[in-house]
ROSE-4610 file (N, C-alpha, C; in Angstrom, 1 decimal, always signed):
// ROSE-4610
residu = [X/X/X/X/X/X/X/X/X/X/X/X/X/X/X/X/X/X/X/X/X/X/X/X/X/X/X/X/X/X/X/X/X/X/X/X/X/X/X/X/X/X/X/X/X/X/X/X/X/X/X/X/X/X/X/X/X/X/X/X/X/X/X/X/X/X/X/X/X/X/X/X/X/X/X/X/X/X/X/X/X/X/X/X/X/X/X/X/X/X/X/X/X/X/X/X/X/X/X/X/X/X/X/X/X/X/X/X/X/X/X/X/X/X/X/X/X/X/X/X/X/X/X/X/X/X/X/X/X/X/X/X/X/X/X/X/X/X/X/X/X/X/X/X/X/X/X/X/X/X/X/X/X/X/X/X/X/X/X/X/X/X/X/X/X/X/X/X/X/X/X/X/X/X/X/X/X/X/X/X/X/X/X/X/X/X/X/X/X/X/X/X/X/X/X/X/X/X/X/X/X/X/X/X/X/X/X/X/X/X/X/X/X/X/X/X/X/X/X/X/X/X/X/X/X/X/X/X/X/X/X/X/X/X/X/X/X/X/X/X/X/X/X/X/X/X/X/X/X/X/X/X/X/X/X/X/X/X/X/X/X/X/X/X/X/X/X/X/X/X/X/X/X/X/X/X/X/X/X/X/X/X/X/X/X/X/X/X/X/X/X/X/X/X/X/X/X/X/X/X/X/X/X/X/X/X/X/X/X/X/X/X/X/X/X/X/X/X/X/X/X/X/X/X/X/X/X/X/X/X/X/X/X/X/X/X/X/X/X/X/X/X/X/X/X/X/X/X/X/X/X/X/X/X/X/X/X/X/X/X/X/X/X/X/X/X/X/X/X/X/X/X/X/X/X/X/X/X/X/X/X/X/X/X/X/X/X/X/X/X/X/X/X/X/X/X/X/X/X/X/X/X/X/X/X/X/X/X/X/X/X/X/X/X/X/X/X/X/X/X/X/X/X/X/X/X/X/X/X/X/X/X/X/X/X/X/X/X/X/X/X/X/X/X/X/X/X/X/X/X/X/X/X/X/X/X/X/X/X/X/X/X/X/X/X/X/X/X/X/X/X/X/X/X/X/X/X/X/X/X/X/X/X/X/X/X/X/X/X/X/X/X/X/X/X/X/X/X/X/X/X/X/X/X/X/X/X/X/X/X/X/X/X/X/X/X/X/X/X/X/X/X/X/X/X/X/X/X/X/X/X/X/X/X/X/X/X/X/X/X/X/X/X/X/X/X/X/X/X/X/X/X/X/X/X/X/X/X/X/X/X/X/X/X/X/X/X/X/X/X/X/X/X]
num = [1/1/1/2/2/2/3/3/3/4/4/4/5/5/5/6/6/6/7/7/7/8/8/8/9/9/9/10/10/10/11/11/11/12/12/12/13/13/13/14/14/14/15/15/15/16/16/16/17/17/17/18/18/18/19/19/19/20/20/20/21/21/21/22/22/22/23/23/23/24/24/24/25/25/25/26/26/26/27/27/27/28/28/28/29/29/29/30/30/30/31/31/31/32/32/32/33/33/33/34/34/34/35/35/35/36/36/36/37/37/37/38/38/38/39/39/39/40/40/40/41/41/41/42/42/42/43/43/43/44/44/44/45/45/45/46/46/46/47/47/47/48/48/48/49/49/49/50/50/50/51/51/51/52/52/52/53/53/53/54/54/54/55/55/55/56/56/56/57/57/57/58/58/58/59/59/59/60/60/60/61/61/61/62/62/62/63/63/63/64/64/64/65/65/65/66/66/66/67/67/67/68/68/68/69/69/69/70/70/70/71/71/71/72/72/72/73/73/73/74/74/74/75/75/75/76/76/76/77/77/77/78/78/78/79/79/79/80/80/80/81/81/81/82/82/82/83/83/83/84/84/84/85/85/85/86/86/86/87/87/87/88/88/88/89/89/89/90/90/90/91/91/91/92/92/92/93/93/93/94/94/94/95/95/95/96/96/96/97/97/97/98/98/98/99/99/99/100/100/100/101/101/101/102/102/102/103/103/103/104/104/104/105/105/105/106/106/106/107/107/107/108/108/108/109/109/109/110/110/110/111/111/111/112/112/112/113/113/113/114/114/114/115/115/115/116/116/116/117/117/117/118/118/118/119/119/119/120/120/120/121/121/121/122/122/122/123/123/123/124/124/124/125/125/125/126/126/126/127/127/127/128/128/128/129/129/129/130/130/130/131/131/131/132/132/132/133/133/133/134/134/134/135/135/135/136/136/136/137/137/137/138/138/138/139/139/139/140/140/140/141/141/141/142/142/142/143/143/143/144/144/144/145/145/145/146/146/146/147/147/147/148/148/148/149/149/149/150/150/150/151/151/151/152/152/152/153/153/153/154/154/154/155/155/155/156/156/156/157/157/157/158/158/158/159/159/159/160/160/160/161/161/161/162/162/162/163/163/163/164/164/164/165/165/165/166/166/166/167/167/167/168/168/168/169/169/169/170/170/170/171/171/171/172/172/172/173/173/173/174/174/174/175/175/175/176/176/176/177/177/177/178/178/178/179/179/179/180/180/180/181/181/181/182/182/182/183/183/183/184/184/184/185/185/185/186/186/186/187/187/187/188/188/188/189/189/189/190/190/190/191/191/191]
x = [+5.9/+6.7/+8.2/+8.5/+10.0/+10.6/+9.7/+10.4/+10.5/+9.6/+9.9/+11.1/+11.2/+12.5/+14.2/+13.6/+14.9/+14.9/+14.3/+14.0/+14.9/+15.9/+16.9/+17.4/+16.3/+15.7/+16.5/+16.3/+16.6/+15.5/+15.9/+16.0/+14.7/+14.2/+13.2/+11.9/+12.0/+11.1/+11.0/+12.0/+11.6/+10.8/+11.3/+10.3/+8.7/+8.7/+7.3/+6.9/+7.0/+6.9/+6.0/+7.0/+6.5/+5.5/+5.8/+4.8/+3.4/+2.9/+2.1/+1.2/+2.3/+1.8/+0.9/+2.3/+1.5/+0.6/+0.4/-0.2/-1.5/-1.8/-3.0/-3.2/-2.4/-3.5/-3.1/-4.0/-3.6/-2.3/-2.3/-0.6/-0.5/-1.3/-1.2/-0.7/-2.0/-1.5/+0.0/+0.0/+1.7/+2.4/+2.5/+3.7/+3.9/+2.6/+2.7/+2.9/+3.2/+3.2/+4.4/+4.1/+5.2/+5.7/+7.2/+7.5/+6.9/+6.0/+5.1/+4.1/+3.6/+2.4/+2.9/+4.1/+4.0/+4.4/+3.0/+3.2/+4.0/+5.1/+5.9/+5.3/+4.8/+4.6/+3.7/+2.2/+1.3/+1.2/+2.6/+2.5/+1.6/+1.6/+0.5/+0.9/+0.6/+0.4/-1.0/-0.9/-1.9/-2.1/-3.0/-2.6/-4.0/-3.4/-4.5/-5.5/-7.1/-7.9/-7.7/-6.6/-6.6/-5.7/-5.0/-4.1/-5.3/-6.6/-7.6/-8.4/-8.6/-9.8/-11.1/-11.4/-12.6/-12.9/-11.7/-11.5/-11.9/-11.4/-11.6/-10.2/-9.7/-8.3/-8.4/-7.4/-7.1/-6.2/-6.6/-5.4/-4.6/-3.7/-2.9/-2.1/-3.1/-2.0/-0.5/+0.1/+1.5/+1.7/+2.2/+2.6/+4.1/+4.5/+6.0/+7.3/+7.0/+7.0/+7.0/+5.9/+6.1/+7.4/+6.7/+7.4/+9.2/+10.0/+10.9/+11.1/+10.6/+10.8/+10.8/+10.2/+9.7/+11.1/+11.7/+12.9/+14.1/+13.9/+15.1/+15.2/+13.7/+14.0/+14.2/+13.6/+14.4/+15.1/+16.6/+17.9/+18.2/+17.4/+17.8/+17.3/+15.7/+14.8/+14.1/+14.4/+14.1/+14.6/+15.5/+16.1/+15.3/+14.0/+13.6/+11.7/+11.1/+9.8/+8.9/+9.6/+8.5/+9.7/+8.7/+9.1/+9.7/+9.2/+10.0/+9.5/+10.9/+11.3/+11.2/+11.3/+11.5/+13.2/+13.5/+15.3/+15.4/+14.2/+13.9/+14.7/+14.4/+14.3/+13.8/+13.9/+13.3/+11.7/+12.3/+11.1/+9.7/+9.6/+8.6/+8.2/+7.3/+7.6/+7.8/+7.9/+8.0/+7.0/+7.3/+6.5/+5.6/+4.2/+3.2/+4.0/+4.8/+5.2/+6.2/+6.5/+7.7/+7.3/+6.2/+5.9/+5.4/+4.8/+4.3/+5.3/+6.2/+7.8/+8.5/+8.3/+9.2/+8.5/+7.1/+6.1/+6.4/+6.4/+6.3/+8.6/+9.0/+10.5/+11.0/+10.1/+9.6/+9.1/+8.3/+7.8/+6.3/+5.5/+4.3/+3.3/+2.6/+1.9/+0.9/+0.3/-1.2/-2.2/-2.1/-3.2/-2.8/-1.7/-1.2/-1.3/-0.5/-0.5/-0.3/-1.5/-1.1/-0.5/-0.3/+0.1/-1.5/-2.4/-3.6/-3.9/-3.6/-3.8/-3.6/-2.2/-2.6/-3.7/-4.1/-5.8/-6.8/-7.1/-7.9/-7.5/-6.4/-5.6/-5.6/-5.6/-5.7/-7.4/-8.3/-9.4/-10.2/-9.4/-10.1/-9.4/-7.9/-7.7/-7.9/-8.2/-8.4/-10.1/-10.8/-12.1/-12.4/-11.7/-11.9/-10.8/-10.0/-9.0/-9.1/-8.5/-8.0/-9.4/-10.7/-12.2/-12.7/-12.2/-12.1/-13.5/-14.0/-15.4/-14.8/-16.1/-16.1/-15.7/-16.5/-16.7/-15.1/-14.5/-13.1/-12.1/-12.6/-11.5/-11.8/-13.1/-13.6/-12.9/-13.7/-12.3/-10.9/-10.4/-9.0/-8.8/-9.4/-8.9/-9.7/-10.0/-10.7/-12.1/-12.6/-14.1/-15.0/-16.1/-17.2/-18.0/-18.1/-18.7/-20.1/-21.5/-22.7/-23.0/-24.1/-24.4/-25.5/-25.7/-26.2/-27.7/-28.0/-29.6/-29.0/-27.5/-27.2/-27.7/-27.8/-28.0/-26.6/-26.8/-25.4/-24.4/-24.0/-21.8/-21.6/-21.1/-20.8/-19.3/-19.2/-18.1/-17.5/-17.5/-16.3/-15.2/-14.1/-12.8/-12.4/-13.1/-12.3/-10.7/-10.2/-9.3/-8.2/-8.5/-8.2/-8.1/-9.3/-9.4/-8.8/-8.6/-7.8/-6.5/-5.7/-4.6/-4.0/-4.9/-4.5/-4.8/-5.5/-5.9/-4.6/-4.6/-3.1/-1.6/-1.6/-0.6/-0.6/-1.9/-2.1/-2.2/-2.4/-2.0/-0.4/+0.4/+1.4/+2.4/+1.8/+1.9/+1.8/+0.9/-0.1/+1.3/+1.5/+2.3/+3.5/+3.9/+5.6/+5.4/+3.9/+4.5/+3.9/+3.2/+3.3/+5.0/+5.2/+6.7/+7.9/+7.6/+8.4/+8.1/+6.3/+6.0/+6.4/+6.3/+6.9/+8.6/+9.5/+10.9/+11.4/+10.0/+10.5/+10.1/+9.4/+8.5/+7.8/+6.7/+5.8/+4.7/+4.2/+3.6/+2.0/+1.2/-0.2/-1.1/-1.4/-2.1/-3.2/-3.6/-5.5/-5.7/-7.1/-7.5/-8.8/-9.1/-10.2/-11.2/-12.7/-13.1/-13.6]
y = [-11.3/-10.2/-10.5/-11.7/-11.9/-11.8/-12.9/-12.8/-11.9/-10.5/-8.9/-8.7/-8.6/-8.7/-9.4/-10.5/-11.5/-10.9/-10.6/-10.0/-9.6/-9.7/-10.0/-9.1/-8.3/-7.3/-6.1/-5.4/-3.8/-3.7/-2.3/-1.8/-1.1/-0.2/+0.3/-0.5/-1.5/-3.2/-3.3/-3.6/-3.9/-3.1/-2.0/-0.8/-0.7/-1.2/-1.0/-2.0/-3.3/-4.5/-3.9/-3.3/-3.1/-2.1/-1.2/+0.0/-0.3/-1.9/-2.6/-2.9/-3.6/-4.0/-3.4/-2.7/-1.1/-0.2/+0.5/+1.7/+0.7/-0.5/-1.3/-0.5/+0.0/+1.5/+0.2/+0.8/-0.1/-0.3/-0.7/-1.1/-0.2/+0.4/+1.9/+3.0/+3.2/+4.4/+4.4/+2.9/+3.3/+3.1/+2.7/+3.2/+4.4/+5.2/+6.1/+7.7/+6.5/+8.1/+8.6/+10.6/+11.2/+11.8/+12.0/+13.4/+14.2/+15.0/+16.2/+15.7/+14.5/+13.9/+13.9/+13.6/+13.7/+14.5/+14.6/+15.8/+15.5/+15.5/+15.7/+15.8/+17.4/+17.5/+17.0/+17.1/+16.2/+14.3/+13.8/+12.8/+12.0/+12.3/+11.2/+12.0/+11.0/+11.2/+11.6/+12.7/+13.3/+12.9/+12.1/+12.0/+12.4/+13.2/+13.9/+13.1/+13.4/+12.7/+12.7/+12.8/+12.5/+11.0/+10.6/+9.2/+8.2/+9.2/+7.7/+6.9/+6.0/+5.0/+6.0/+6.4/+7.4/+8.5/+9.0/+10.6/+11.5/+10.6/+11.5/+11.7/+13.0/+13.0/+11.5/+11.6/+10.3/+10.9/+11.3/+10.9/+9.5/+9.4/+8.3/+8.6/+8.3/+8.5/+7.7/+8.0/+7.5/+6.6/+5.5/+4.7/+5.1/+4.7/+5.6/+4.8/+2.9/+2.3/+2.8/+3.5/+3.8/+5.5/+5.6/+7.2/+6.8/+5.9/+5.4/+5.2/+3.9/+3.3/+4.7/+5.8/+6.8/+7.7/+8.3/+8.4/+7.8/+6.7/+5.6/+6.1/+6.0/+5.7/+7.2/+8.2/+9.2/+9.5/+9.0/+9.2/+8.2/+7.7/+7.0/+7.6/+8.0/+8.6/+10.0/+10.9/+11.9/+12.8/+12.9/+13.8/+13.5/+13.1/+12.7/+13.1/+12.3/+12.7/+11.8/+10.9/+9.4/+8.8/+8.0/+7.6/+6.2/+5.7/+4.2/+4.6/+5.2/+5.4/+4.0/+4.1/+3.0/+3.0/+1.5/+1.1/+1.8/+1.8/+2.4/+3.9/+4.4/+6.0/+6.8/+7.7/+8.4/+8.8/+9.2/+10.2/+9.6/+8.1/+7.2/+6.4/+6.0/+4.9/+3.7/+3.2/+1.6/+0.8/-0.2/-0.8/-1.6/-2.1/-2.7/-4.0/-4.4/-6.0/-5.8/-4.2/-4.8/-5.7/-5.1/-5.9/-7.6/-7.3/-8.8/-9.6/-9.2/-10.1/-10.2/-9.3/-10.3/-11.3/-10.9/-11.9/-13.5/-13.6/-14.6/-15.1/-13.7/-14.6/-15.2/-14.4/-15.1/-16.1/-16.9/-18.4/-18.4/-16.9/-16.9/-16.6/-17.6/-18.1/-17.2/-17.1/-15.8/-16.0/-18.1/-17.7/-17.5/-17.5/-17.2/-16.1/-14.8/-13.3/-12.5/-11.6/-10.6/-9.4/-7.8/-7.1/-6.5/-6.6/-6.1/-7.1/-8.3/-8.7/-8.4/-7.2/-6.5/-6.0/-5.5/-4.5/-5.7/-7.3/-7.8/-8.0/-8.6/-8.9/-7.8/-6.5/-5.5/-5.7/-5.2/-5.5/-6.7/-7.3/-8.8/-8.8/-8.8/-8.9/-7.3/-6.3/-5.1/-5.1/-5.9/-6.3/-7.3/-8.0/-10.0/-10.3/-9.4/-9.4/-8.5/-7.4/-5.9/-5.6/-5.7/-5.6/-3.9/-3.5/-1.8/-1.5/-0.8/+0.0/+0.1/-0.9/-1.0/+0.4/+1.3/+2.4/+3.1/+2.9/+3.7/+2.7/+1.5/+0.1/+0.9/+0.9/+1.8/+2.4/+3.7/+5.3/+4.8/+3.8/+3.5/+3.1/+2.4/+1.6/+2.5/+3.7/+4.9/+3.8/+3.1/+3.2/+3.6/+3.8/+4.5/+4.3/+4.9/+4.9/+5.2/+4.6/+5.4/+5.8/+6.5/+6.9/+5.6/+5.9/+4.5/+4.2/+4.9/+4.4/+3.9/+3.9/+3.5/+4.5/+5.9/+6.4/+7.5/+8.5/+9.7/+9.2/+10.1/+9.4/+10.2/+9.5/+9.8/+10.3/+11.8/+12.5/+12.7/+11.7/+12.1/+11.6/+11.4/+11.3/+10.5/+10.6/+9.3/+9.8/+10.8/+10.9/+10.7/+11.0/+10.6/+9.1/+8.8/+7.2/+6.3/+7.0/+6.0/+6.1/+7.0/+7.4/+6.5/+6.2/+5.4/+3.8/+3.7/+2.2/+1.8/+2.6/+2.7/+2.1/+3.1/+2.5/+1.1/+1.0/-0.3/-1.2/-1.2/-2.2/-2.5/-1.8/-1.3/-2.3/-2.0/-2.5/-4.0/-4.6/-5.7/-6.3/-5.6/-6.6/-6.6/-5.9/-6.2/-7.5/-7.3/-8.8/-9.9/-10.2/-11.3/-11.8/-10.2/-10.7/-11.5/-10.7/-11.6/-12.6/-12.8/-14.3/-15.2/-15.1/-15.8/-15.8/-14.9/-15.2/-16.2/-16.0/-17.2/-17.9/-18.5/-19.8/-20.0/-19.1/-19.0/-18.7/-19.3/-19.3/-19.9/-18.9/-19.0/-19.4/-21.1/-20.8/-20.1/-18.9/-19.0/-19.5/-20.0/-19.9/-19.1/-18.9/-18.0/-18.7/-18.9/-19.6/-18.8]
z = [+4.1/+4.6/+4.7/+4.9/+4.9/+3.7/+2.8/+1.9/+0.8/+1.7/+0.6/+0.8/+2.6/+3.1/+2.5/+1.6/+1.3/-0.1/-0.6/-2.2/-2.6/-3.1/-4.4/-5.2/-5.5/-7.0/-6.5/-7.4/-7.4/-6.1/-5.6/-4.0/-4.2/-5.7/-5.9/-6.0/-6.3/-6.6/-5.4/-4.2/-3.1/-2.5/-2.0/-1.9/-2.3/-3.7/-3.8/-3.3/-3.6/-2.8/-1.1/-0.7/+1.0/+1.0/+0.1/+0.1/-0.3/-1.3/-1.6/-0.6/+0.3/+1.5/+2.6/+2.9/+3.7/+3.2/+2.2/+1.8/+1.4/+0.5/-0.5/-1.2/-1.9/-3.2/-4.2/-5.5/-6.8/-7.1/-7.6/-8.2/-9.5/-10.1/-11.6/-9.9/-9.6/-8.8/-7.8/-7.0/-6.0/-7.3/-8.3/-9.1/-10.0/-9.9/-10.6/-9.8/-8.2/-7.1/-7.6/-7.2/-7.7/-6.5/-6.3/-4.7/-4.6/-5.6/-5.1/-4.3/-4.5/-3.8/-2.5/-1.7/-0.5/+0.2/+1.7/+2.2/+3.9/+3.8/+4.7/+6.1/+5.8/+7.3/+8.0/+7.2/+7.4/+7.5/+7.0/+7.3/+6.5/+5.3/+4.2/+3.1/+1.8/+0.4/+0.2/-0.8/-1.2/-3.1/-3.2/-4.4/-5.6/-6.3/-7.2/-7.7/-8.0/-8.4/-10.5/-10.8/-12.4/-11.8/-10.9/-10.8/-10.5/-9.9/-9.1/-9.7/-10.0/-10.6/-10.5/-9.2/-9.2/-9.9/-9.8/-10.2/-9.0/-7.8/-6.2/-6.2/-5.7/-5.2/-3.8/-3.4/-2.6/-1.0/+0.2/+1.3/+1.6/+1.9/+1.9/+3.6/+4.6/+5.6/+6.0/+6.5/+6.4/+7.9/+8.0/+9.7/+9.6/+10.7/+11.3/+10.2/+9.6/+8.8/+7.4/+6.8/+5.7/+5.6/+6.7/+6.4/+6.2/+6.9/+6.9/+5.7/+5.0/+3.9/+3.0/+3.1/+2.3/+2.2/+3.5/+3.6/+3.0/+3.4/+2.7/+1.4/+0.4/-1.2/-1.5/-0.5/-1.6/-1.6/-0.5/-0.9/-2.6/-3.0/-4.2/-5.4/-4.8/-6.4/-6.0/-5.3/-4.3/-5.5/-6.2/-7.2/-8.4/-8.7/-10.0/-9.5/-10.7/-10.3/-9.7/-10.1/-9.3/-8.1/-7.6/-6.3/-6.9/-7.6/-8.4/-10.1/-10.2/-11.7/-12.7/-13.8/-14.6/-14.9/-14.7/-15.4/-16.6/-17.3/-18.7/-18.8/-17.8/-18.0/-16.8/-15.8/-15.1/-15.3/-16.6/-17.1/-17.2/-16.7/-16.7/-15.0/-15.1/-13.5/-13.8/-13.1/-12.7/-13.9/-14.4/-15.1/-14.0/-15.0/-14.4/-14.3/-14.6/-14.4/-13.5/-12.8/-11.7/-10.3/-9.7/-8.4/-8.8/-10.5/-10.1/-10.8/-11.3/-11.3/-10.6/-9.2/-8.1/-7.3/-7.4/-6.6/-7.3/-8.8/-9.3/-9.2/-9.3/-8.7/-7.3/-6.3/-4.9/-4.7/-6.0/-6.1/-5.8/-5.6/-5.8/-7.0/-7.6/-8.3/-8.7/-9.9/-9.9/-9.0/-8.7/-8.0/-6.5/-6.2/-4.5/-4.3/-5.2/-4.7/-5.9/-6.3/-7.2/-6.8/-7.4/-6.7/-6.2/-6.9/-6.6/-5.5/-5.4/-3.7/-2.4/-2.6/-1.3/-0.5/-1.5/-1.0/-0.5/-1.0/-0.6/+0.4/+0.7/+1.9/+3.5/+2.9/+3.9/+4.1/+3.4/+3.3/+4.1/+3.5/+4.9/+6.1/+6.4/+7.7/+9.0/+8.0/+8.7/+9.1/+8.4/+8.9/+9.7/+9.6/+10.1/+11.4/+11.4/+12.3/+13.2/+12.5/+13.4/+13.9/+13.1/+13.8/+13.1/+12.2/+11.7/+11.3/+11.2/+10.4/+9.0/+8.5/+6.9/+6.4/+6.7/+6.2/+6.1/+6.9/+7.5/+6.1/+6.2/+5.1/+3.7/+3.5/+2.1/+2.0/+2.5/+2.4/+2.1/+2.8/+2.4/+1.5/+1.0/-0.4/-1.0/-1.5/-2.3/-2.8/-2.4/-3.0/-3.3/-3.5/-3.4/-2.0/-1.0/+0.0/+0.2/+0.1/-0.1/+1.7/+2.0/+3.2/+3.8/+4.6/+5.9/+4.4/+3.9/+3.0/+1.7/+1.4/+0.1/-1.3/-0.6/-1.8/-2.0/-1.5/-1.9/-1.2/-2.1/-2.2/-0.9/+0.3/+1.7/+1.4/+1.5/+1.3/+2.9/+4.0/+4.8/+4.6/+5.3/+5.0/+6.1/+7.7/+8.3/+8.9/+8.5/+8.3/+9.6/+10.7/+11.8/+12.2/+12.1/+12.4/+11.4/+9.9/+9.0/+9.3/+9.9/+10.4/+11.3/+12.9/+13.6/+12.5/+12.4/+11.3/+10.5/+10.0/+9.2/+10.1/+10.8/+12.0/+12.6/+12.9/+13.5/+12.5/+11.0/+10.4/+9.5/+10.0/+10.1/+11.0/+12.2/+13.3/+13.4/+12.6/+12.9/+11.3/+10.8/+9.8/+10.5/+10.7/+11.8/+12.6/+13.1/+14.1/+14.0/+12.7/+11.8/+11.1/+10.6/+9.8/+11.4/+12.3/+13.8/+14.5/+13.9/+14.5/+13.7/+12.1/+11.1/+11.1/+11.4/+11.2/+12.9/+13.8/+15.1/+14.8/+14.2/+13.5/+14.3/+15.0/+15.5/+14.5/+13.7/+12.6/+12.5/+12.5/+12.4/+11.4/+10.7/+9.3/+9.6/+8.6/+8.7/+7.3/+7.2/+6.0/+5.6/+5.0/+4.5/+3.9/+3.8/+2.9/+2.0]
């Protein structure tokens, strides 16, 4: 987290960088989010089922965190259609090599951190840590959810509970990134 923070790059790189963090969607879809996708008032991205791996549209609730960062970047790319345009051109997003070219200019390695390793990372420590309902982690990272017998596709949404979840892992990275800049610094390791 800091050193998204120390990150170097263009301001839009950084941004996704944190939005990686926060949000865990794939790395095709947060670069392919567009301004129509977000809904302001409701406080989350809505993002169409032709962007999803599934072909489910997607909720993306928003922490007080993202909504900020969300604010910030559209005074930059708010006038265009994606949220992180390509240097290339507007008319395009972000290349697939932006987030994992500042990871690898931040000094982490393929096998340290991909951009697709956000999601494992939320995924384990919102289960192993925070203590969350599988089911509520699923719905968030858009998987396939089956019902308690493992047969039909469990169409709730959680949507409340992923909301606060959201926040609180929101939350839960801020004060990692403050125990890390006091050098109050926790290894875990995972096996």
């Amino acid at each position: 987290m800091l050193a998204m923070d120390a990150y170097n790059g263009t301001s839009i790189v950084r941004v996704a960088l944190k939005l990686s963090a926060l949000l865990f969607l794939r790395p095709g879809e947060l670069r392919q989010l567009e301004w129509s996708f977000i809904n302001w008032n409701e406080g989350r991205i809505e993002i169409p089922a032709t962007l999803m791996k599934m072909k489910e549209s997607h909720i993306v609730p928003l922490s007080r965190q993202a909504k900020k960062i969300l604010e910030q970047l559209h005074t930059l790319t708010g006038s265009g259609k994606y949220l992180f345009p390509s240097e290339r051109g507007a008319s395009r997003p972000l290349s697939d090599n932006g987030v994992r070219m500042a990871l690898r200019t931040m000094g982490y390695s393929k096998e340290v951190m991909v951009p697709h390793g956000f999601r494992a990372m939320a995924r384990t420590l919102l289960d192993e840590v925070l203590e969350y309902r599988i089911e509520w982690i699923e719905q968030q990272l858009a998987h396939v959810v089956k019902d308690p017998n493992g047969r039909a596709y469990n169409r709730t949404k959680h949507l409340k509970q992923r909301t606060e979840m959201m926040q609180h892992w929101a939350d839960y990275l801020d004060e990692l990134r403050q125990m890390a800049a006091g050098e109050n610094v926790v290894e875990v390791k995972f096996r």
